[in-house]
C-alpha positions as CSV (number, residue, x, y, z in Angstrom):
1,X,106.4,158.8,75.6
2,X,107.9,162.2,74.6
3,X,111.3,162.6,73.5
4,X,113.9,165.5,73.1
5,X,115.6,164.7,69.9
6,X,119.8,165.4,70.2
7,X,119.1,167.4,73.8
8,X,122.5,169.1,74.4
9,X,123.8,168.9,78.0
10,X,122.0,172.4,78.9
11,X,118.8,171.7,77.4
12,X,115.9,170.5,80.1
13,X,113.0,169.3,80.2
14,X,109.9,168.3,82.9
15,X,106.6,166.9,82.6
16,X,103.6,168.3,84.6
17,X,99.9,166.9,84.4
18,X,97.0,169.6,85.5
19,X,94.5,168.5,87.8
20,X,91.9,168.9,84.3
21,X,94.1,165.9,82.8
22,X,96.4,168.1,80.8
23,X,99.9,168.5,80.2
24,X,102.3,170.9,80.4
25,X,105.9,169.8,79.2
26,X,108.4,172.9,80.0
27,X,111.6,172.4,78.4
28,X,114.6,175.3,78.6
29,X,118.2,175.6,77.8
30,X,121.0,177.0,80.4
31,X,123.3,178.0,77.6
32,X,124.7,181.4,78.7
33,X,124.5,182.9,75.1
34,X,122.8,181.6,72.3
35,X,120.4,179.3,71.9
36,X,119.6,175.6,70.5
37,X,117.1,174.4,68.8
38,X,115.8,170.7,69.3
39,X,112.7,168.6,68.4
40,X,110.5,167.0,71.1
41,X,109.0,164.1,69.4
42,X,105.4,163.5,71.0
43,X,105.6,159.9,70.6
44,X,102.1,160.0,68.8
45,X,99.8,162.5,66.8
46,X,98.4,164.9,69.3
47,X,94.5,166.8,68.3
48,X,95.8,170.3,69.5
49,X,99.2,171.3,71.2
50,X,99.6,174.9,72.3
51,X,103.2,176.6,72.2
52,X,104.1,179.5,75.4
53,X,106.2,181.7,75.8
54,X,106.3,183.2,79.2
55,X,108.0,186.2,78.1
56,X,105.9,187.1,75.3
57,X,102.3,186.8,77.3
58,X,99.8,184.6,78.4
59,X,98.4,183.4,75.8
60,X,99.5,180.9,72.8
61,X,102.3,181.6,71.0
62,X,101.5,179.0,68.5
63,X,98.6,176.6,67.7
64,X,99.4,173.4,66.2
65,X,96.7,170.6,64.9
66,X,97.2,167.0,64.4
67,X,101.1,167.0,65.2
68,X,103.6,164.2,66.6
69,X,106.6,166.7,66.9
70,X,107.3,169.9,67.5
71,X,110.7,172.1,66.7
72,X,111.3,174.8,69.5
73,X,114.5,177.3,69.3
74,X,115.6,177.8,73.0
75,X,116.9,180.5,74.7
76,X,117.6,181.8,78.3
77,X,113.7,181.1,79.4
78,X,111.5,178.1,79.1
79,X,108.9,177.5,76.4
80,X,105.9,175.4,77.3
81,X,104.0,173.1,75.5
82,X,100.6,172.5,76.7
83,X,98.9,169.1,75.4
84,X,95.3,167.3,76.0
85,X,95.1,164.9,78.1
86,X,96.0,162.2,75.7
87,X,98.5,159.9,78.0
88,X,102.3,160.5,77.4
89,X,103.3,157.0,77.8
């Protein structure tokens, strides 16, 4: 199970499973200016986690290996994580 350490009120998050088994959690913030950082605990050591940004491009942002947490600094557009298909509790 995954877990937004101290989400403020305008920071979001959904999970999405792929039909190849993987996941793709999106989390965003609605703050109007500004941003926030937070923490999204994986809940257990991932193999690979890929970091988007939609803005930036297509492809990764960031490659992580052999992580159980991930620090993200949110701003006015979602930032996706994509993990194997490990389950998410």
């Amino acid at each position: 199970m995954y877990v937004v350490v101290n989400e403020p009120t305008t920071v979001h998050d959904m999970l999405l499973q792929k039909s190849d088994g993987r996941y793709e959690l999106l989390v965003w913030d609605e703050k109007v200016t500004g941003s926030d950082s937070v923490d999204v605990n994986l809940g257990r050591t991932v193999k690979s986690l890929k970091v988007y940004d939609p803005t930036v491009g297509i492809d990764p942002v960031q490659t992580l290996a052999n992580v159980k947490s991930v620090k993200l600094t949110l701003t006015d557009h979602a930032g996706i994580l994509e993990i194997p298909s490990v389950p998410l509790d």
